[in-house]
C-alpha positions in Angstrom: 11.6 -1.6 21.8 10.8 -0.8 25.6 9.8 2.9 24.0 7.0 1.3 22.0 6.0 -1.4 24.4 5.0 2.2 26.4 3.5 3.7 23.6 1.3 0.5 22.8 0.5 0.6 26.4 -0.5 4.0 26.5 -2.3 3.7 23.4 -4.4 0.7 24.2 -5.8 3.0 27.4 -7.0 5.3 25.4 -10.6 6.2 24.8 -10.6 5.8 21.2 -9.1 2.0 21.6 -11.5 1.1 23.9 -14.4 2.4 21.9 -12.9 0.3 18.7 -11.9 -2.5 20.5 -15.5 -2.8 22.9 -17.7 -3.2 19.8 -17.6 -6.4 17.9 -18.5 -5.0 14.4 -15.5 -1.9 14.3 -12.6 -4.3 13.7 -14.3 -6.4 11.0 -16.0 -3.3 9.6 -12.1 -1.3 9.9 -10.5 -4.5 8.0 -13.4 -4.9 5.2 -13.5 -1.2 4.3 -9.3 -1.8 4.6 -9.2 -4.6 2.3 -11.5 -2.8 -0.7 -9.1 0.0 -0.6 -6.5 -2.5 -0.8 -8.3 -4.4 -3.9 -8.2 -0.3 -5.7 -5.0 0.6 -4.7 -3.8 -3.1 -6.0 -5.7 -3.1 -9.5 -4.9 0.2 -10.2 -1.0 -0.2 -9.6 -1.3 -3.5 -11.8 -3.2 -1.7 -14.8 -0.3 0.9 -14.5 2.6 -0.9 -13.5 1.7 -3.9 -16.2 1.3 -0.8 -19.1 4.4 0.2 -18.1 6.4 -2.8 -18.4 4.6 -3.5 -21.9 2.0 -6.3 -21.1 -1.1 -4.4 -22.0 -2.7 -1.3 -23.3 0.7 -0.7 -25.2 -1.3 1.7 -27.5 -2.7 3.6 -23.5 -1.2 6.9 -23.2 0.5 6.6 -19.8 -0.9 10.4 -19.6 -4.6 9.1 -20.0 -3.8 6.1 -17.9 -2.1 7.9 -15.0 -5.1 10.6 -15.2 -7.7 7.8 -14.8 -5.7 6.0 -12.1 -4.2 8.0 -9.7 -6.9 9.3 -8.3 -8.1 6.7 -7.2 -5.0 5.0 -5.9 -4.7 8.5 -3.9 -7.7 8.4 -2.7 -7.6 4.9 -1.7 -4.4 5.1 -0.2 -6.1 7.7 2.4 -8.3 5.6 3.2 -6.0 3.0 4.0 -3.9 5.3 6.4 -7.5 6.1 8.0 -8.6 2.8 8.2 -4.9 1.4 9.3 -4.7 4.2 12.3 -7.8 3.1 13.7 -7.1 -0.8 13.6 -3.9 0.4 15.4 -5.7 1.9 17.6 -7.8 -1.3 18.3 -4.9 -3.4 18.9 -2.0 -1.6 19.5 0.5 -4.4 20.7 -0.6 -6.4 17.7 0.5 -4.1 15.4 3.5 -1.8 17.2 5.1 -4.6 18.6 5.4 -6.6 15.4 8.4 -6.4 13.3 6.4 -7.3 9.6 4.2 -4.1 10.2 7.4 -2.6 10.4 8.7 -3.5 7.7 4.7 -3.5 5.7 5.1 0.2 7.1 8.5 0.5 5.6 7.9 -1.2 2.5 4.9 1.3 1.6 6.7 4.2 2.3 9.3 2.9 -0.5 6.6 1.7 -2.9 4.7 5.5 -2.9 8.3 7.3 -3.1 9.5 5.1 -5.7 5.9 4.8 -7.9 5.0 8.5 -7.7 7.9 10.1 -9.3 8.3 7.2 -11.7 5.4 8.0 -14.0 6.6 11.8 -13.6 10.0 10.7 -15.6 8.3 9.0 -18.6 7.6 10.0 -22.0 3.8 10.1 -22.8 3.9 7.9 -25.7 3.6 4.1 -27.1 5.6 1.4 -26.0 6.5 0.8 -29.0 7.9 4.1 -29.4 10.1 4.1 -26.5 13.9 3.3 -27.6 14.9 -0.3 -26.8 17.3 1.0 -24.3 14.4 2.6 -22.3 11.8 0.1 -22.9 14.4 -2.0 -20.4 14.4 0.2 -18.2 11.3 1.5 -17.6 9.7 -2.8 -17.8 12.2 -2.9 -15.3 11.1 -0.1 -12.6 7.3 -1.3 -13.8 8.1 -4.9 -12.5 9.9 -3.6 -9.3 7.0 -1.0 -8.3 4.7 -3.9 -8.8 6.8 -6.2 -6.5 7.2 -3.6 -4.3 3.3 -3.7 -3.7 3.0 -7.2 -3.3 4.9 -7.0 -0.9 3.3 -4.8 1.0 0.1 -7.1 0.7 1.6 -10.0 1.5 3.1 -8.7 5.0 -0.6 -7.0 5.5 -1.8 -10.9 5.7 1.1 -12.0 7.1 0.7 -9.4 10.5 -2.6 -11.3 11.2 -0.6 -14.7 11.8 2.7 -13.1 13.4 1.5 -11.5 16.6 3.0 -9.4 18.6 5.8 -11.0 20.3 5.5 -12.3 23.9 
């Protein structure tokens, strides 16, 4: 923990964390533009995630869905590590001293390994058509990708009312 306690330190001292941190607008502006991405990158996981599991569009292609989708969840997700850098930047301590970014940062990095190859593994047809077995099974990795990202929203709210430890 000393290790980042220096590299929060060093951070905050730099020019680009002043110039973020000095202007009144860059934070709010960071965390608006941050919180749209969020919204795409959310919706578009549910749309997926929920076809998956069964709820709805069980007549979709997961081809045509995952076509229509993951660009922008890509896309969006870029902006999020854009965005995210530079509200580090701004605050450093708040963020690199906090144990639930940690574990937001952790929890990211296992929602994008564990979504992206999932789709890759799937037949491109019908619910329906999938055999009972791997309709379980594939509802089942649906419901944990989805959990997976809620997860990561909820400790995104949840760093603004931790802090950084004392």
């Amino acid at each position: 923990m000393a290790s980042m306690h220096s590299v929060s330190d060093w951070l905050a001292q730099t020019t680009m964390s002043g110039a973020i941190a000095d202007r009144f607008w860059a934070v709010p502006v960071l965390q608006s533009i941050h919180i749209l991405a969020i919204g795409i990158v959310m919706s578009s996981i549910a749309l997926l995630d929920l076809r998956l599991a069964g709820f709805l569009g069980r007549e979709q292609s997961m081809r045509d869905l995952t076509l229509r989708f993951y660009p922008w969840i890509w896309g969006a997700l870029g902006v999020l590590v854009c965005t995210g850098l530079l509200q580090v930047m701004a605050e450093p301590a708040r963020e690199l001293l906090n144990w639930i970014f940690w574990t937001k940062m952790g929890l990211i990095l296992g929602a994008v390994l564990f979504t992206a190859p999932v789709r890759r593994l799937l037949e491109d047809c019908r619910y329906r058509d999938l055999p009972a077995g791997k309709r379980a099974i594939v509802r089942t990795c649906a419901l944990l990708s989805l959990l997976l990202w809620v997860m990561v929203l909820v400790c995104g709210r949840w760093i603004a009312y931790a802090g950084a430890p004392a």
